[in-house]
PLY file of the C-alpha trace (Angstrom):
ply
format ascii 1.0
element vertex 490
property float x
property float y
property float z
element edge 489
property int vertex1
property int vertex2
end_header
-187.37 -20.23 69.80
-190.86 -18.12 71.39
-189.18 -15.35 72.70
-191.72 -15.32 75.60
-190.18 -19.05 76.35
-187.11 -17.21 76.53
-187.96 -14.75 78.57
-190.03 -16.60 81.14
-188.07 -19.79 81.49
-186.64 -19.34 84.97
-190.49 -18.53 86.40
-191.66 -21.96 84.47
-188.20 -24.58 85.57
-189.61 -23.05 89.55
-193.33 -24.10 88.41
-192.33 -27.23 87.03
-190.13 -27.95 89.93
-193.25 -27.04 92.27
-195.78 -29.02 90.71
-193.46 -32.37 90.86
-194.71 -33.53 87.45
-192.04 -35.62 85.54
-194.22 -34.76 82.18
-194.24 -30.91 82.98
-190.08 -31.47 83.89
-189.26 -33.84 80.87
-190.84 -31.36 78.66
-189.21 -28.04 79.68
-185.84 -29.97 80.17
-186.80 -31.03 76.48
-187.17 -26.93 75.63
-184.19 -25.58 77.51
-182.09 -28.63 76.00
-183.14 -26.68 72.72
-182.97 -23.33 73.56
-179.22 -24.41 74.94
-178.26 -24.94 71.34
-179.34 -21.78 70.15
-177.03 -20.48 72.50
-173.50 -18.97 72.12
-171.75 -18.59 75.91
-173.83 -15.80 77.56
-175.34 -15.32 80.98
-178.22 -16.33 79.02
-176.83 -19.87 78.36
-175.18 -20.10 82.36
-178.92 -19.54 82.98
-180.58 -22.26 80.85
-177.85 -25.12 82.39
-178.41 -23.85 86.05
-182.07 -24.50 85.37
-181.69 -27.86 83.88
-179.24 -29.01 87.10
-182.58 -28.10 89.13
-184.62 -29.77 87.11
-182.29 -32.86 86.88
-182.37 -32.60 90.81
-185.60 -32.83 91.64
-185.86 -35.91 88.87
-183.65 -37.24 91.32
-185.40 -36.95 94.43
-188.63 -37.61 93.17
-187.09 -41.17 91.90
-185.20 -41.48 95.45
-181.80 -41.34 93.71
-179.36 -42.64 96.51
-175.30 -42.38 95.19
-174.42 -44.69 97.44
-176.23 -47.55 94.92
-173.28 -47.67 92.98
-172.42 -51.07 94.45
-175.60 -52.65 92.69
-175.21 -50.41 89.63
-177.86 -48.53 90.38
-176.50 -45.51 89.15
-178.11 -42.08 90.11
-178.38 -40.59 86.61
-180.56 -37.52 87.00
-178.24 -36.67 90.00
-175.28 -36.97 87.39
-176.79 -34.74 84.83
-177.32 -32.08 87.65
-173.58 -32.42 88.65
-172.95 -32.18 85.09
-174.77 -29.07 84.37
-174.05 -27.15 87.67
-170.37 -27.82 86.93
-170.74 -26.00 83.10
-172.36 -23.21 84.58
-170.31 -22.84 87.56
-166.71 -23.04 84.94
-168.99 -20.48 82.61
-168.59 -17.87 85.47
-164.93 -18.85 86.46
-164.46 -18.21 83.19
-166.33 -14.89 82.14
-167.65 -13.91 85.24
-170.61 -12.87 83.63
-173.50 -14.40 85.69
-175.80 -12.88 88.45
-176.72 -16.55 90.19
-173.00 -17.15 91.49
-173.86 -17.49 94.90
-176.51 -19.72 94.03
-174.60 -21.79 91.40
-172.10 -22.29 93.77
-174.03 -23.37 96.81
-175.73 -25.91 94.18
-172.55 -27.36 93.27
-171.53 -28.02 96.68
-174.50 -29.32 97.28
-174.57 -31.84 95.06
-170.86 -32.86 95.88
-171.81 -33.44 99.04
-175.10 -36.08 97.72
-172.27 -37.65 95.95
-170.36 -38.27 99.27
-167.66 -35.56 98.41
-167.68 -33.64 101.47
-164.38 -32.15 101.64
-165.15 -30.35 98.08
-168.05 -29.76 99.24
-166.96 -27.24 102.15
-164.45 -25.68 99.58
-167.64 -24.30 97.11
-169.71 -23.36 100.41
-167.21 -20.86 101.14
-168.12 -17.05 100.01
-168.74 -13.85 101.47
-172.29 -14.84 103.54
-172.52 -11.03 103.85
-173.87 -10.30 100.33
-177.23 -8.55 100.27
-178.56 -10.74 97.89
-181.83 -12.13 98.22
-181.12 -15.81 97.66
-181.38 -18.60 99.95
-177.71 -19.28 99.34
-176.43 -17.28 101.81
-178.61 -19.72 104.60
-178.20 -22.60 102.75
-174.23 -22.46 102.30
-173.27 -21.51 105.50
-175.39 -24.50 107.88
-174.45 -27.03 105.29
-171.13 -26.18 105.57
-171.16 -26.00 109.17
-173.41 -29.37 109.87
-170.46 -30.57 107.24
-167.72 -29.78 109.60
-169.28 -31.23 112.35
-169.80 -34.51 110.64
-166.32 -34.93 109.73
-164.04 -33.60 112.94
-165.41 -36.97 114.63
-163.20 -38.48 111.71
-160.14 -36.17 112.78
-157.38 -38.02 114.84
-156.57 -34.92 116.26
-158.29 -33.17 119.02
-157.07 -30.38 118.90
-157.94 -29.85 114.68
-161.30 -31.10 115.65
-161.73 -28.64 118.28
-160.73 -25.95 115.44
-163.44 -27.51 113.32
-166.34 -27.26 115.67
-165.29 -23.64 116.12
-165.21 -22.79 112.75
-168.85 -24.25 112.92
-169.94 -22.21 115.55
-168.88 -19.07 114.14
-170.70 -20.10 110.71
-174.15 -20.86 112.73
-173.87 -18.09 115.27
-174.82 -15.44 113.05
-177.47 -17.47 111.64
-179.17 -18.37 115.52
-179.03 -14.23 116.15
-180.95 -13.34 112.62
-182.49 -16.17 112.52
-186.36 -14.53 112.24
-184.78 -12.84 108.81
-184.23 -16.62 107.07
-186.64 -16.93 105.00
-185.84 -20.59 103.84
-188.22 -22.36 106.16
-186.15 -25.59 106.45
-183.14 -23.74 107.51
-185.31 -21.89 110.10
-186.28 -24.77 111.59
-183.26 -26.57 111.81
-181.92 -23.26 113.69
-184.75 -22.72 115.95
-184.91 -27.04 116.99
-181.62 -29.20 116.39
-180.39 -30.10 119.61
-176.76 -30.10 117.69
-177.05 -26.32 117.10
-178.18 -25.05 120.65
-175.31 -27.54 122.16
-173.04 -25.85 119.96
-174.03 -22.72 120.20
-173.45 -23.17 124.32
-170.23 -24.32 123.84
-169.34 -21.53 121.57
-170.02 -18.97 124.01
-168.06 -20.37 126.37
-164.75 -20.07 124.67
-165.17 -17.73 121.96
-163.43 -14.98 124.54
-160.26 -17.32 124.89
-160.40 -17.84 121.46
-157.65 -15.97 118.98
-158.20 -16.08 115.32
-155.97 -17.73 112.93
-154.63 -14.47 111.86
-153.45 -13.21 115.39
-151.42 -17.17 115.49
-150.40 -16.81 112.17
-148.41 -13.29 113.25
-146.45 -14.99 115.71
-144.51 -17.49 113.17
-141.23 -17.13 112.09
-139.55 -18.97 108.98
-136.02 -19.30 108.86
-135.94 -17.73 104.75
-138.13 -15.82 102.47
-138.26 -18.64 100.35
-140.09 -21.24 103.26
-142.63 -18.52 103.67
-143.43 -18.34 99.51
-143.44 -21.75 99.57
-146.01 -22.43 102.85
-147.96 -19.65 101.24
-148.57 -20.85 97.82
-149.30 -24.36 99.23
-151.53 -23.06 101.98
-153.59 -20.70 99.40
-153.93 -23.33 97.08
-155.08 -25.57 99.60
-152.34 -27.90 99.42
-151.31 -28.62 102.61
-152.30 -32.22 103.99
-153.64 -31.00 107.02
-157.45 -30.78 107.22
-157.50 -27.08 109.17
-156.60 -26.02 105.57
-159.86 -27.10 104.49
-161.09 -23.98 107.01
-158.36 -21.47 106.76
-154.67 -20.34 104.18
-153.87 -18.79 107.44
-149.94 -19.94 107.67
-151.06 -21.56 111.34
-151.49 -24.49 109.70
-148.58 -24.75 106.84
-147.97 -28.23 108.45
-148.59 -31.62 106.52
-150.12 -32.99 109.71
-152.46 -35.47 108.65
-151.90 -39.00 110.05
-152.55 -42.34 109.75
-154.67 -43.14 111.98
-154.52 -46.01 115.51
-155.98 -49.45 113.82
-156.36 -52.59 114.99
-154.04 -55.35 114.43
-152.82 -58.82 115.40
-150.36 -59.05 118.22
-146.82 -58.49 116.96
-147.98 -56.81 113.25
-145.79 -54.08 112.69
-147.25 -50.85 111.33
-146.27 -51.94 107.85
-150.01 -49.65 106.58
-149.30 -46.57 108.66
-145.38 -46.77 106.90
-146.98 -47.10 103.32
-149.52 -43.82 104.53
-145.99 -42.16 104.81
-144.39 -43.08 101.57
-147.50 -41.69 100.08
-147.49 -38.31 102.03
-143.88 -37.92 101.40
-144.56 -38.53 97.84
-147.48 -36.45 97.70
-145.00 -33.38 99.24
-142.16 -34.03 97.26
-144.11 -33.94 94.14
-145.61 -31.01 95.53
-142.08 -28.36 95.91
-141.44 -30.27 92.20
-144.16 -28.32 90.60
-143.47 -25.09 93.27
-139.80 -25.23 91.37
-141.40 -25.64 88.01
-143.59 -22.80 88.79
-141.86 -20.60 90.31
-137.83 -21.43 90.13
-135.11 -19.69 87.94
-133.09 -22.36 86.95
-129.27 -21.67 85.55
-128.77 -20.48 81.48
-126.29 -23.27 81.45
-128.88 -25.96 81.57
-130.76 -25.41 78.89
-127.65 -24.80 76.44
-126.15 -27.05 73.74
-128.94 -29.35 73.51
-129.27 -28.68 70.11
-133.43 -29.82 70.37
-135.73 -29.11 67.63
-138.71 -26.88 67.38
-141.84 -26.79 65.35
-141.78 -23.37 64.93
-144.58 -23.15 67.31
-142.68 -21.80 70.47
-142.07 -25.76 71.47
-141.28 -25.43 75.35
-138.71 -27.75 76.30
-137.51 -25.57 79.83
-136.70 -27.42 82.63
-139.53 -25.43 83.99
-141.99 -27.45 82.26
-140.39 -30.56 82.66
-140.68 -29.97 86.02
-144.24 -29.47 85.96
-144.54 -32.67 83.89
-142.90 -34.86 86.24
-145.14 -33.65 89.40
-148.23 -34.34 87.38
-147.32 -38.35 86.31
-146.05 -38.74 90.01
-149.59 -37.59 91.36
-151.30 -39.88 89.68
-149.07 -43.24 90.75
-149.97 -41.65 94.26
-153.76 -42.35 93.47
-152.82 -45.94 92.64
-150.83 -46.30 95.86
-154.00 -44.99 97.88
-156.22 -47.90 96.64
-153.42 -50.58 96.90
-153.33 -49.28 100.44
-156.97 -49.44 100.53
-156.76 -53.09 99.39
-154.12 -54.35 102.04
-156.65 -52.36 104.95
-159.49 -54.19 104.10
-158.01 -57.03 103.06
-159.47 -57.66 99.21
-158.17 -60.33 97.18
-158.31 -59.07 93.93
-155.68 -60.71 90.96
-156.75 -57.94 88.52
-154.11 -54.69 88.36
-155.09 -52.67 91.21
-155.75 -49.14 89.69
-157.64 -45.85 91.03
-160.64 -46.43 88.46
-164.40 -46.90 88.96
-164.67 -49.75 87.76
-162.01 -51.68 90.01
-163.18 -50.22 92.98
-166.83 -51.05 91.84
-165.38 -54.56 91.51
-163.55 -54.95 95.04
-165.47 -52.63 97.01
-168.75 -53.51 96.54
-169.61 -55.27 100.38
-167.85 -52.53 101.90
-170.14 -49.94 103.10
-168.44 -46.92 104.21
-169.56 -43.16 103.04
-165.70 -42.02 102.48
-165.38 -45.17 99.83
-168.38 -43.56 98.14
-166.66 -40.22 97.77
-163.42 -42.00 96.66
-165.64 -43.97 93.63
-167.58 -40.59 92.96
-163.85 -38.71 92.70
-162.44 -41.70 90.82
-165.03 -40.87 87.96
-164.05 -37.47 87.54
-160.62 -38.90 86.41
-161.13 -41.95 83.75
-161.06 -41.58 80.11
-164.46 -42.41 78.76
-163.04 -41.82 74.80
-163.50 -45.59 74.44
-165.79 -47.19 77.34
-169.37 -47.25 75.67
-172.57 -46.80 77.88
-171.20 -44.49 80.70
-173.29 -44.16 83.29
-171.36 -42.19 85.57
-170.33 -38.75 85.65
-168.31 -37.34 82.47
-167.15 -33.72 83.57
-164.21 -32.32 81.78
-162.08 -33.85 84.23
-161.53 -36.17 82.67
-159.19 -35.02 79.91
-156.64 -35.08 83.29
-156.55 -38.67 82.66
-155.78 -38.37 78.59
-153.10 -36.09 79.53
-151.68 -38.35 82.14
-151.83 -41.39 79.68
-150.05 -38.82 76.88
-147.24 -37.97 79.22
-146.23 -41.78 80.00
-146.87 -43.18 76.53
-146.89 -40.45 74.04
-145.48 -37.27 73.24
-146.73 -34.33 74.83
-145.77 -30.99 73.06
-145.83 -27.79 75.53
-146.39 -24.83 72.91
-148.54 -21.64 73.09
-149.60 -21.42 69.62
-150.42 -23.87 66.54
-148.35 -24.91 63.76
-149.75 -24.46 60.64
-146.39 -24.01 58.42
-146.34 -28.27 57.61
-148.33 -31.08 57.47
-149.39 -32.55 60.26
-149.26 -36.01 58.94
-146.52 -37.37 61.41
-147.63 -35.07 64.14
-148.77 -37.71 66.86
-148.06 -35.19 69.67
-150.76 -34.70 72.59
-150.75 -30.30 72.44
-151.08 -27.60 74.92
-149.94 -24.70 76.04
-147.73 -24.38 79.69
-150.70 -22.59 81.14
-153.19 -25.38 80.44
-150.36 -27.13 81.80
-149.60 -25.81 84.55
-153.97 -25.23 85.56
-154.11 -28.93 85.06
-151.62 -29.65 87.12
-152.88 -27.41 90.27
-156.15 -29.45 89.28
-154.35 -32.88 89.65
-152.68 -31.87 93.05
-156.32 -30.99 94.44
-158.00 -34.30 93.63
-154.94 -36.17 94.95
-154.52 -34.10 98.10
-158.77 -34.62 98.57
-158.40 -38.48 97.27
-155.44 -39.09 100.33
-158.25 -37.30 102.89
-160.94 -39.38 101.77
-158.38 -42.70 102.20
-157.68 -41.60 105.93
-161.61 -40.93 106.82
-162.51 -44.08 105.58
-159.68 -45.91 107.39
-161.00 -43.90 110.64
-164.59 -44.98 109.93
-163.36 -48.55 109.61
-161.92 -48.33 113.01
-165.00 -46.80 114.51
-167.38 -49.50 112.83
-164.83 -52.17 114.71
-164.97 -50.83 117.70
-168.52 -50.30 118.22
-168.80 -54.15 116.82
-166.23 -55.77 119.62
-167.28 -53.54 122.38
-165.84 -55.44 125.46
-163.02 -57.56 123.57
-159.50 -56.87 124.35
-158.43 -54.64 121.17
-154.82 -54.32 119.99
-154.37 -51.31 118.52
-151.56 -49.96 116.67
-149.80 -46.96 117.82
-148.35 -45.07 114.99
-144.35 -44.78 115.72
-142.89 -41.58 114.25
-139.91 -40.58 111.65
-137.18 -38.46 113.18
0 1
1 2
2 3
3 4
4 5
5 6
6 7
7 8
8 9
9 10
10 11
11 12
12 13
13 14
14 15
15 16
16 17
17 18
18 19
19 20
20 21
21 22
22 23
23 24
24 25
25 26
26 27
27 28
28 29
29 30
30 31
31 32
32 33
33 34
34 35
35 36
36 37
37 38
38 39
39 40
40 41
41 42
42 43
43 44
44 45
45 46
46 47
47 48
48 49
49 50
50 51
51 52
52 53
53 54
54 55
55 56
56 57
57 58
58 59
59 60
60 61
61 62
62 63
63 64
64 65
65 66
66 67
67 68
68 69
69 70
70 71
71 72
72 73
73 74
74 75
75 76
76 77
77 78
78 79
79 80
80 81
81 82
82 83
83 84
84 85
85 86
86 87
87 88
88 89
89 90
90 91
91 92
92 93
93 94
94 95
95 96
96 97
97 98
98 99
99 100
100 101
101 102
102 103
103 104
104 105
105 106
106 107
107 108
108 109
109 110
110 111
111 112
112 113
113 114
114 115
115 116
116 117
117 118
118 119
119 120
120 121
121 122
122 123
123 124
124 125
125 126
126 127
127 128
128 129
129 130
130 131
131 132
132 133
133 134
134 135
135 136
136 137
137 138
138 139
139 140
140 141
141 142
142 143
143 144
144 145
145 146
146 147
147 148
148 149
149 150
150 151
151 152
152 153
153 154
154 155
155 156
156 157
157 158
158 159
159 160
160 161
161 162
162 163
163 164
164 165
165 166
166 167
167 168
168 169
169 170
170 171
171 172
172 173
173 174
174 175
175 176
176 177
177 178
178 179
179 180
180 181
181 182
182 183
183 184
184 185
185 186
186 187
187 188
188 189
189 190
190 191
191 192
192 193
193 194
194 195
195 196
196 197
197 198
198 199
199 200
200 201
201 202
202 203
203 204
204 205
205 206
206 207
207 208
208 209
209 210
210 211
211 212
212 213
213 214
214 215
215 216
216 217
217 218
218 219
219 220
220 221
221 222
222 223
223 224
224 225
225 226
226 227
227 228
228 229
229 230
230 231
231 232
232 233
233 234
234 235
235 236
236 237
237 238
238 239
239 240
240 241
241 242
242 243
243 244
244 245
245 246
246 247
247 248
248 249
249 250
250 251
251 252
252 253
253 254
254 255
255 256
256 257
257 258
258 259
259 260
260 261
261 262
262 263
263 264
264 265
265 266
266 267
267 268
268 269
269 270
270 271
271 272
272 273
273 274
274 275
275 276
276 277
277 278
278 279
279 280
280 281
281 282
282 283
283 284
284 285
285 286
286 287
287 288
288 289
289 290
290 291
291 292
292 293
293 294
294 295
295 296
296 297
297 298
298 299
299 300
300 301
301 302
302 303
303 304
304 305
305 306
306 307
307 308
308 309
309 310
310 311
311 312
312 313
313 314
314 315
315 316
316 317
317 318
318 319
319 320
320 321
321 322
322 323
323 324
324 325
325 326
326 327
327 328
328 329
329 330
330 331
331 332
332 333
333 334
334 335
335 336
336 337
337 338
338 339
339 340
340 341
341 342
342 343
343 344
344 345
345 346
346 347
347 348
348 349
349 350
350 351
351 352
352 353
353 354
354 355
355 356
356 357
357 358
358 359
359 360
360 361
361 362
362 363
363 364
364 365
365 366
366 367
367 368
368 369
369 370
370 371
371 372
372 373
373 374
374 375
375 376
376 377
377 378
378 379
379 380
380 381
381 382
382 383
383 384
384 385
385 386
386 387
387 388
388 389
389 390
390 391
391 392
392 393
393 394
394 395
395 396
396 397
397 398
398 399
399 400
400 401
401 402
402 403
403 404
404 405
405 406
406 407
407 408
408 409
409 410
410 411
411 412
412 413
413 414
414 415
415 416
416 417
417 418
418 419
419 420
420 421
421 422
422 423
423 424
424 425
425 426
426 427
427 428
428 429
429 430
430 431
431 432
432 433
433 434
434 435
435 436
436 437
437 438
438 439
439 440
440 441
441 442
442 443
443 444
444 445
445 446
446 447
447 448
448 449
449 450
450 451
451 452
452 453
453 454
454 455
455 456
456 457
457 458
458 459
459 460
460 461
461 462
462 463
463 464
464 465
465 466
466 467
467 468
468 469
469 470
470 471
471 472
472 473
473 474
474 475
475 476
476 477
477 478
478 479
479 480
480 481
481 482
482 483
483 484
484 485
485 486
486 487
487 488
488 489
């Protein structure tokens, strides 16, 4: 490879990108796709796959890629490759933490989650230390997305209260930005600061409480939990972001260690009992069970007794069979009949008749969801493809991050044999060996990894129930409107 090509690639991907020339793009994706190759893991390589997600990206808007196509198969596939290749730079750093373009990686990534319709992820990769003197756009970028974000969704909050919190949140993310705002020097955020009616109304109304205002940490002071253990518990859940309860998405302050999320009011014939908002509750219930179950796996010392006189045999390859792990195994299956439950509840909302084994896979909501235009369904279908097997479906068009091994490991653990060990066997013949293998902290990572795209899959089900509601509302207008009150569980 020309080592000037090497050295120089960056300044020709931002000339490329300029000049808005698929030949000039197609060609130096062509080069960096080679130069990749050549490439052990390096900041080098994080480099090269950062550039060809920009490159992919502005395929993508020059060809007016829209995600929300999916319906008519029209999938957006430069879009995809971006996703792809921010994502393998972005788990290079997690990984090494040997890159310089972090902040910018990461502001990329959420970027593109959020042209996919996956907002709520989105806000989680917009959120870094703004206060970095780095010269990158990222730290202009990250912050008014994320605070434009938040103001989208807390008109899909059924509390007033959390949406109050969300606005503020917003505020404090833009008010720094309105007060420096002659330093910005990405023109597009400049203007948006300087012009959008939304950010001088919200700027006003800022002002006018921040003084009342008392930061999550001064609230989160005042609790008190009845044992040490409640408190380890909230806090785990609450730093992993756990908690169903969209102020998590803003703070792990303990404030909000509360499953609040509801379903929400919805419309109904007269004398329908809330049969959909029960259902919501057997799936949040679920969904927190399942939840302590892999705290306890975690985190729990169970008793010697229990794991005597079981007389089990071992590999010679430290085979874990604790109760630990089993644990941990038995969360993991359980999260993923929760993400069948949330389409089936999906299906009785909107009413599909469908015959074919309702399942939380592209392809059958592709199938039943495909007159149903609602941005929250878009993130679901985008979120469902992070989870499906591709090993045997030919001609995938959609994305194919390493997510998806989540699903291979879920399909292992119900009809296979999956062996928990932390090193490899290599005293027999493997022969008979038809066990799926890992260790307990690939485990136990992919099981943390589950909970999050369940937790985010059960927001995105109650945001697109609320936008439903909205959309029917605005349609009757001045009909009498039955609306179901959701009664509560003592």
């Amino acid at each position: 490879m020309d080592t000037d090509f090497v050295k120089n690639f960056a300044k020709e991907c931002d000339n490329a990108i300029s000049s808005k020339s698929i030949e000039k793009i197609d060609a130096l994706i062509e080069k960096l796709k080679e130069l990749e190759l050549s490439l052990e893991r390096s900041p080098l390589l994080t480099q090269v796959w950062y550039c060809i997600s920009n490159l992919y990206s502005t395929r993508a808007a020059i060809y007016n890629e829209d995600a929300k196509l999916w319906r008519n198969e029209k999938f957006p596939t430069n879009a995809v490759q971006s996703l792809n290749y921010i994502r393998r730079a972005f788990n290079e750093y997690i990984q090494n933490g040997n890159c310089n373009m972090y902040f910018e990686i990461q502001t990329n990534l959420a970027n593109l989650y959020h042209g996919f319709c996956r907002d709520i992820e989105a806000n989680y990769f917009w959120t870094f230390n703004y206060n970095n003197m780095i010269y990158s756009d990222s730290i202009f970028v990250a912050p008014f997305n994320k605070a434009k974000t938040l103001m989208e969704l807390k008109e899909y909050l059924n509390d007033k209260k959390e949406a109050g919190y969300y606005a503020y949140e917003a505020y404090k993310l833009i008010k720094p930005l309105s007060e420096n705002k002659n330093n910005i020097f990405h023109e597009g955020i400049k203007s948006e600061i300087s012009n959008s009616v939304w950010v001088s109304d919200l700027l006003n109304w800022g002002k006018n409480i921040e003084e009342r205002a008392m930061s999550f940490e001064e609230m989160a002071k005042r609790i008190k939990y009845k044992t040490k253990e409640e408190k380890l518990y909230r806090t785990w859940c609450a730093e992993n972001n756990l908690f169903l309860n969209p102020l998590n998405d803003i703070t792990k302050e303990l404030i909000f260690a509360q499953d609040t999320l509801e379903f929400p009011n919805y419309i109904v014939k007269i004398g329908e009992g809330p049969f959909l908002s029960v259902a919501f509750s057997d799936i949040k219930n679920r969904f927190c069970k399942a939840r302590y179950i892999t705290y306890c796996g975690l985190f729990k010392q169970y008793p010697e007794w229990l794991e005597e006189g079981l007389f089990l045999t071992s590999c010679l390859d430290y085979n874990d069979f604790s109760t630990n792990t089993e644990m941990v195994k038995t969360a993991y299956k359980l999260c993923f009949g929760i993400l069948d439950s949330i389409i089936l509840l999906l299906k009785k909302y909107f009413e599909i008749e469908s015959k074919s084994k309702t399942e939380f896979k592209p392809t059958w909501i592709q199938m039943n969801f495909q007159n149903i235009q609602n941005p929250f369904i878009d993130g679901l279908f985008w979120l469902s493809c992070d989870l499906t097997d591709v090993s045997s479906i030919k001609n995938w068009q959609i994305p194919n991050p390493d997510a998806n091994i989540l699903r291979k490991l879920r399909n292992n653990l119900e009809h296979n044999w999956v062996r928990v060990a932390d090193c490899e066997n290599s005293i027999w013949l493997g022969d008979y060996d038809y066990a799926f293998v890992l260790s307990k902290e690939q485990l136990e990572t992919a099981t943390l990894e589950v909970f999050r795209y369940t937790r985010t899959a059960i927001m995105y089900l109650i945001f697109a129930i609320t936008y439903n509601e909205k959309q029917k509302i605005k349609n009757l207008q001045d009909e009498i409107i039955p609306s179901m009150e959701v009664p509560y569980y003592f």
